[in-house]
LOBA-172249 format. One record per residue (C-alpha): x, y, z; residue in three letters. Coordinates in nm, 3 decimals. Layout:
<sites>
{xx X&yy Y&zz Z&res Ala}
...
</sites>
This chain:
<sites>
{xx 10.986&yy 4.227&zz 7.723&res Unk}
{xx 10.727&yy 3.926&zz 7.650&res Unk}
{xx 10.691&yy 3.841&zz 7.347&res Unk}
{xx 10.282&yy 3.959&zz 7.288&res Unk}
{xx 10.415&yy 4.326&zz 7.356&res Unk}
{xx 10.691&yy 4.285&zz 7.115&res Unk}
{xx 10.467&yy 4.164&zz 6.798&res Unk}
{xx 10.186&yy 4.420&zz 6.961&res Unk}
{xx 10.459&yy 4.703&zz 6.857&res Unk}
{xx 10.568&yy 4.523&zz 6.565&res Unk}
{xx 10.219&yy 4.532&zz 6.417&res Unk}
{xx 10.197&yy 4.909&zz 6.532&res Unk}
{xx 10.496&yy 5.000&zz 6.362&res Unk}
{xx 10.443&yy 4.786&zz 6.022&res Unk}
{xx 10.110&yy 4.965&zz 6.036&res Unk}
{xx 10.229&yy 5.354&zz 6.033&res Unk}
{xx 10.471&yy 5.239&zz 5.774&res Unk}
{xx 10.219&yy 5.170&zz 5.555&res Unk}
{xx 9.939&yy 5.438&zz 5.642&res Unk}
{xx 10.222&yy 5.714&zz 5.572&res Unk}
{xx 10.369&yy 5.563&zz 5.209&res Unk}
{xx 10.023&yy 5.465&zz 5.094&res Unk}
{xx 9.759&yy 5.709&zz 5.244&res Unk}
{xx 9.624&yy 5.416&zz 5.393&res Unk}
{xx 9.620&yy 5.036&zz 5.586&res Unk}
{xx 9.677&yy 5.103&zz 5.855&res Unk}
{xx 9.392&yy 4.947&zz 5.985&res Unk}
{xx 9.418&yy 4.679&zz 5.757&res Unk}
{xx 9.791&yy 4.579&zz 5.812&res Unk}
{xx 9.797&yy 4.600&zz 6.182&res Unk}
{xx 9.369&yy 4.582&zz 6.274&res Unk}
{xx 9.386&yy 4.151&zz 6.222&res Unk}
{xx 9.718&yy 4.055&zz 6.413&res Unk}
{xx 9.636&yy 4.343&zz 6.690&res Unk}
{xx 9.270&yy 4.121&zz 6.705&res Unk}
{xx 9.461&yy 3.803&zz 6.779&res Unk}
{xx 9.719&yy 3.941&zz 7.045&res Unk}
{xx 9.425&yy 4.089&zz 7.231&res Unk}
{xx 9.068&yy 4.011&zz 7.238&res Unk}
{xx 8.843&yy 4.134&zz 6.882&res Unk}
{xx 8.698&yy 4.449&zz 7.068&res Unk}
{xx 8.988&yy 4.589&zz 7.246&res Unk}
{xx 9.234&yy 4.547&zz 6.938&res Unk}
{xx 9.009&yy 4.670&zz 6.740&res Unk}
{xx 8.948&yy 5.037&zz 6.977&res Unk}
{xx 9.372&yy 4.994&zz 6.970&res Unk}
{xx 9.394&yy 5.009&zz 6.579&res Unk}
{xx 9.112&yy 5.256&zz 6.570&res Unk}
{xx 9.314&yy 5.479&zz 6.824&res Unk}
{xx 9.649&yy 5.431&zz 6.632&res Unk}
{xx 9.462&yy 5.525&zz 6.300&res Unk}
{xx 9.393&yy 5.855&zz 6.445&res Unk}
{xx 9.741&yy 5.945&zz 6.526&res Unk}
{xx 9.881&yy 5.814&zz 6.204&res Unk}
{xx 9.596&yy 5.942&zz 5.963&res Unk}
{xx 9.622&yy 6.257&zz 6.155&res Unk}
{xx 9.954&yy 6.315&zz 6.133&res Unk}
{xx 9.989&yy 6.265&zz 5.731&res Unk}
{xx 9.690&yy 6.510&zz 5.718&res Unk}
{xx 9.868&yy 6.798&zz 5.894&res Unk}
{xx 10.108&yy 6.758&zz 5.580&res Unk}
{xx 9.810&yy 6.717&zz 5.302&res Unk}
{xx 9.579&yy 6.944&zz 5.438&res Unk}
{xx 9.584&yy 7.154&zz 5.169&res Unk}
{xx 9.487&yy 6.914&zz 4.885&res Unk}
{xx 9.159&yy 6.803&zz 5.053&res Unk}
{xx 8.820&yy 6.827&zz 4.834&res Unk}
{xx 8.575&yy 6.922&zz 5.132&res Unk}
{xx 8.259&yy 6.872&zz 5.037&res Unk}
{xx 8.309&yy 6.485&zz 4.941&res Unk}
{xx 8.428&yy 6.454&zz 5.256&res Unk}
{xx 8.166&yy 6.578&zz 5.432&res Unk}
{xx 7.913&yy 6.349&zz 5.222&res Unk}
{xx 8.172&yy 6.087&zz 5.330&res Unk}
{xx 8.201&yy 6.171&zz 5.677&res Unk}
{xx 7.846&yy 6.196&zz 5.682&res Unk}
{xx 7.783&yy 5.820&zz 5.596&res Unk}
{xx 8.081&yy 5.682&zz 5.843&res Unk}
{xx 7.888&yy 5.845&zz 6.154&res Unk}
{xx 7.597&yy 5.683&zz 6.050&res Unk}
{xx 7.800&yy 5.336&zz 5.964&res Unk}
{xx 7.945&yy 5.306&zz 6.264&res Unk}
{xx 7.660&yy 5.241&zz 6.527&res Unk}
{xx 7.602&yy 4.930&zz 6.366&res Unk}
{xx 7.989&yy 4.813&zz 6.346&res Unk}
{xx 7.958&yy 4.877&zz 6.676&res Unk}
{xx 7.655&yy 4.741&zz 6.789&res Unk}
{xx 7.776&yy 4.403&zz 6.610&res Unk}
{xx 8.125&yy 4.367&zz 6.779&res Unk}
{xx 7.978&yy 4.424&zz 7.148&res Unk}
{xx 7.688&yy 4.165&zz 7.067&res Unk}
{xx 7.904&yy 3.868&zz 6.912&res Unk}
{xx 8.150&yy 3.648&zz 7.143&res Unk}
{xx 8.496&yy 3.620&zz 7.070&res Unk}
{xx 8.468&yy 3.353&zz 6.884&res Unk}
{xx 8.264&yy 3.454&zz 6.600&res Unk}
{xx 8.370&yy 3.807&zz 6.646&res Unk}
{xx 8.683&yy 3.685&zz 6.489&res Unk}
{xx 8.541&yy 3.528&zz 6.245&res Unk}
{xx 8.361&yy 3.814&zz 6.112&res Unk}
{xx 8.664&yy 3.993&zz 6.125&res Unk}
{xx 8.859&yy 3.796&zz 5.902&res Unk}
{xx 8.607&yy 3.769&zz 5.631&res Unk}
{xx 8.528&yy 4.128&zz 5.627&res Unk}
{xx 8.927&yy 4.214&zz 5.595&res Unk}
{xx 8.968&yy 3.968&zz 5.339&res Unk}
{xx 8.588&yy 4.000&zz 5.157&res Unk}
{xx 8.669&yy 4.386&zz 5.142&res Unk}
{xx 9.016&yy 4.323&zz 4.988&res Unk}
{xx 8.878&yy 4.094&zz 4.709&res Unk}
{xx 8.605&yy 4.328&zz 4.641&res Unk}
{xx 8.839&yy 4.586&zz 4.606&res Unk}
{xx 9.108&yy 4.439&zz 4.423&res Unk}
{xx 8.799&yy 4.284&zz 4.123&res Unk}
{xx 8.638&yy 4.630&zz 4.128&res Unk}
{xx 9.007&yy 4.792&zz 4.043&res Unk}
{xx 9.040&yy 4.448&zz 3.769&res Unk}
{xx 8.695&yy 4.541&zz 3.617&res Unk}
{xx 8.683&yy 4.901&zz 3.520&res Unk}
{xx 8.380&yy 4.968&zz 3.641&res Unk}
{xx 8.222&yy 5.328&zz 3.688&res Unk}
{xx 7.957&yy 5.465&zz 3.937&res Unk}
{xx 7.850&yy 5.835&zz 3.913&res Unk}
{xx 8.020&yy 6.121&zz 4.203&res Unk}
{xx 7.652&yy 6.209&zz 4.385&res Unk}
{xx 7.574&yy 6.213&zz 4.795&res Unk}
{xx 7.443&yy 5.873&zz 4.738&res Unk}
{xx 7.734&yy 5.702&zz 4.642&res Unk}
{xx 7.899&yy 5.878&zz 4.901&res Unk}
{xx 7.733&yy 5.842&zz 5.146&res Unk}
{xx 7.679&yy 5.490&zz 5.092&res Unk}
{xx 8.047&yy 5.455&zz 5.065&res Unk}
{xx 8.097&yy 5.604&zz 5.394&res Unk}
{xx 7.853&yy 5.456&zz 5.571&res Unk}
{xx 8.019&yy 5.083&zz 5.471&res Unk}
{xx 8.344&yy 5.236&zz 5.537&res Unk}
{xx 8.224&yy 5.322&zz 5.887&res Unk}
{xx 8.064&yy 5.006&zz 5.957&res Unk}
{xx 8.360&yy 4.831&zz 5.898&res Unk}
{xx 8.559&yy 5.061&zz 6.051&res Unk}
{xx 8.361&yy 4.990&zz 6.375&res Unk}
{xx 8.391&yy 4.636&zz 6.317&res Unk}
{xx 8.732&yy 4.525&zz 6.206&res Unk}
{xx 8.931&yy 4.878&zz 6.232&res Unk}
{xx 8.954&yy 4.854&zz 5.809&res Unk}
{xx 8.781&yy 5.177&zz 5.694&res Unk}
{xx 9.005&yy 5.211&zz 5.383&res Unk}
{xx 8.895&yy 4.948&zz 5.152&res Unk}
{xx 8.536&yy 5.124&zz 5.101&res Unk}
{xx 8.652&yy 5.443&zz 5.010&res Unk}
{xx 8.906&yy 5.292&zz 4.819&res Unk}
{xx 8.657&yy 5.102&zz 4.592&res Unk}
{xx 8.485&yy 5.445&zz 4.575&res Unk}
{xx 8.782&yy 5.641&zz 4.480&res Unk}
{xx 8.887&yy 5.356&zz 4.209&res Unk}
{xx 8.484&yy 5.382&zz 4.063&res Unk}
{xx 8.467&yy 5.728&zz 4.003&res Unk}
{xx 8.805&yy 5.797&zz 3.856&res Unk}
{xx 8.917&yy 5.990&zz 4.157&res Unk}
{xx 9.264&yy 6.143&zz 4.143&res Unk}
{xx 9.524&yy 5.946&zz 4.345&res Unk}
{xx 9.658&yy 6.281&zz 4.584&res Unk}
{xx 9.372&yy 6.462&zz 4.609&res Unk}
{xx 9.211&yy 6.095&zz 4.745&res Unk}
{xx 9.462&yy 5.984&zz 4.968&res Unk}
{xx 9.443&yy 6.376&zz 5.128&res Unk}
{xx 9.066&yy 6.389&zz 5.193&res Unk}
{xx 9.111&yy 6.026&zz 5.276&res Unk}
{xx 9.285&yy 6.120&zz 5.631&res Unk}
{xx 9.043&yy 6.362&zz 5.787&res Unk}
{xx 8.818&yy 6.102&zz 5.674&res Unk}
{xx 8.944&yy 5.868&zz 5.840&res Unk}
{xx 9.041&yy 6.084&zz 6.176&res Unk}
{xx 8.629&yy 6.079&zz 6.201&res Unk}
{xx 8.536&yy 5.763&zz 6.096&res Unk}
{xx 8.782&yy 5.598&zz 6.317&res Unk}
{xx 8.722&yy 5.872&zz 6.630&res Unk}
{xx 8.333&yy 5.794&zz 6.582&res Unk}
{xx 8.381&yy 5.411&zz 6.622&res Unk}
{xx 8.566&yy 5.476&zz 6.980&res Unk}
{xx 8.300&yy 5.662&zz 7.073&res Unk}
{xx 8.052&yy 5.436&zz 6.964&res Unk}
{xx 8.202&yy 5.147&zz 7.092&res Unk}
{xx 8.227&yy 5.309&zz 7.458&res Unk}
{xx 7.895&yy 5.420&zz 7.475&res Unk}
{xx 7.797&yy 5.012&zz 7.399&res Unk}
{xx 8.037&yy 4.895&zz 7.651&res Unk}
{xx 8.257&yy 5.065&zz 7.879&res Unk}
{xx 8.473&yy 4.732&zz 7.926&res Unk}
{xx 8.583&yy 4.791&zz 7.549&res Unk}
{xx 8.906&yy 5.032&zz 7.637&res Unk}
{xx 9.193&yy 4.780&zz 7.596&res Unk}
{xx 9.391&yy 4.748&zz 7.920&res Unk}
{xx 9.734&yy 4.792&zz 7.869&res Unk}
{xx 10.033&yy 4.908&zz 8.130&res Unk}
{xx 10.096&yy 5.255&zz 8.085&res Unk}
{xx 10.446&yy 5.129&zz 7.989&res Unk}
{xx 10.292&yy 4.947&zz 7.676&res Unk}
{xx 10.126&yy 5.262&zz 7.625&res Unk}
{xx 10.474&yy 5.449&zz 7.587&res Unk}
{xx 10.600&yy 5.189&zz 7.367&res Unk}
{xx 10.326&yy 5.221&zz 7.128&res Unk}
{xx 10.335&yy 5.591&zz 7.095&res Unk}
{xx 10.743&yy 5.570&zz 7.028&res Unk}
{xx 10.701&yy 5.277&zz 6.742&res Unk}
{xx 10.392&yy 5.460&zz 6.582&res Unk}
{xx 10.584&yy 5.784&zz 6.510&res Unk}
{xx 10.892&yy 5.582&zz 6.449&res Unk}
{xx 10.701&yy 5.408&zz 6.190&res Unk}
{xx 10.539&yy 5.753&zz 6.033&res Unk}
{xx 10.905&yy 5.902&zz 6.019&res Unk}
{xx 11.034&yy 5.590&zz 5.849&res Unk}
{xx 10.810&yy 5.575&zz 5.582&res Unk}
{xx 10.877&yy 5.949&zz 5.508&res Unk}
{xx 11.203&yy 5.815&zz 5.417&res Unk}
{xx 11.055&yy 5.479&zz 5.231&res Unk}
{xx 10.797&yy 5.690&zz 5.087&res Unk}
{xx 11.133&yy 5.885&zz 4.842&res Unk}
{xx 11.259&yy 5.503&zz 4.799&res Unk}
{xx 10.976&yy 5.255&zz 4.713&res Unk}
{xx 10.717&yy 5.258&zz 4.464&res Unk}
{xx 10.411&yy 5.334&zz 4.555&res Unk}
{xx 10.312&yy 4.984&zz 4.356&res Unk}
{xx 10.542&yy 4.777&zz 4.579&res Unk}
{xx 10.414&yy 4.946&zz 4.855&res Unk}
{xx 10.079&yy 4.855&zz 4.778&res Unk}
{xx 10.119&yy 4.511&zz 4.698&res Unk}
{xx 10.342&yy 4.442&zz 5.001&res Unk}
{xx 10.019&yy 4.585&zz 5.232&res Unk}
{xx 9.766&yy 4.325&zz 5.057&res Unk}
{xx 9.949&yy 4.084&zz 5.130&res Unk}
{xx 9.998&yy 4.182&zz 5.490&res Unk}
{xx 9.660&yy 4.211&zz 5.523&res Unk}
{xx 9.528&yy 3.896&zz 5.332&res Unk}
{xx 9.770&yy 3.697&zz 5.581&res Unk}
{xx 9.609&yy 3.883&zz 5.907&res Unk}
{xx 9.266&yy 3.813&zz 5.758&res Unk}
{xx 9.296&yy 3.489&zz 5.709&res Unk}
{xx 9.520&yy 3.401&zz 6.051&res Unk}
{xx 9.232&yy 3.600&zz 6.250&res Unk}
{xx 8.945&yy 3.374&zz 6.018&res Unk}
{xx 9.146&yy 3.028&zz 6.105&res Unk}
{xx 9.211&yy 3.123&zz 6.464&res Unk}
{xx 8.759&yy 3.244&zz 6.513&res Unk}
{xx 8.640&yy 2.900&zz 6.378&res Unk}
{xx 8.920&yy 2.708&zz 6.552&res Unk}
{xx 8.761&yy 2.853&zz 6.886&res Unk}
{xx 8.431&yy 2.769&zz 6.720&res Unk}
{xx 8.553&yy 2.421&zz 6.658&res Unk}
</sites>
């Protein structure tokens, strides 16, 4: 097996790991070092399909805990968000493409993390949700990081942690489903060619991954968890960010 297919599952599986013990980063773990084994837009569509699977399958388990009407203002404001997502990653070359995705992995991370720091407060009204959304989608579209958005919302309101992360899967199900979309409408070259053998593998290490963290899930702290995905994620960002303005260099 070459080594690009092995790190391609290896970023697959680290990914459903942590989507199914933290509701979430999915996207955010595996979306920046899927971007640099393949080019920006077709690892990008590949972390957006994977985030269906995986956010989909927690969901059928937390179905019952989701708060519907947020998430329709939500859902609402990613369908919107993601034309433009999308209308920016089929514009830009690679080069800057990667750049962009870096800094908006790592930008939304910071933002995220400072907002959780500060204490702040916004009030729970379709504005701030759809607002929320529509960023969410955008980015979703444009680095295959929905999470962080809704996160920062979740963290301003004072929104409780499981009835978040379960309205945060269906949520993400459209958000993610509505970038593909949008994204092959802009450019049919976008779908990421793959052997149908890679195809397999990825399916197998995704719902290995999902299974394993139901057992990590009983075993490590949601904290650890946590911390262990921003970091992840910081390094991606950052590795994607280096590698765009080396190619711009």
């Amino acid at each position: 097996m070459e080594p690009v297919v092995v790190l391609i599952l290896t970023a697959v599986f680290v990914g459903a790991l942590s989507q199914r013990i933290t509701g979430m980063g999915f996207g955010l773990v595996s979306g920046p070092f899927l971007v640099l084994l393949l080019d920006p837009v077709s690892g990008v569509i590949l972390v957006n399909i994977c985030g269906i699977i995986a956010a989909g399958t927690v969901f059928a388990r937390t179905w019952r805990e989701v708060e519907w009407p947020i998430f329709a203002k939500l859902a609402f404001g990613t369908v919107v968000g993601t034309l433009p997502g999308a209308l920016l990653t089929t514009a830009l070359p690679t080069a800057p493409l990667q750049v962009l995705i870096g800094l908006l992995i790592i930008a939304s991370l910071g933002v995220s993390l400072l907002i959780g720091h500060l204490g702040a407060r916004i009030p729970e009204n379709f504005g701030t949700q759809f607002t929320a959304g529509f960023v969410s989608g955008t980015m979703s579209a444009a680095a295959g990081a929905g999470g962080p958005a809704v996160s920062a919302y979740a963290v301003l309101t004072r929104w409780e942690q499981r009835s978040f992360a379960a309205t945060l899967q269906p949520f993400l199900v459209v958000g993610t489903g509505s970038a593909i979309l949008a994204k092959a409408l802009l450019d049919e070259g976008a779908w990421p060619r793959l052997d149908p053998a890679i195809w397999v593998g990825i399916g197998v290490v995704l719902v290995a991954g999902l299974l394993g963290g139901d057992l990590l899930a009983r075993r490590v702290a949601p904290q650890t968890a946590r911390a262990a995905m921003i970091v992840l994620a910081f390094g991606g960002g950052a590795a994607t960010l280096a590698k765009g303005l080396g190619l711009l260099g």
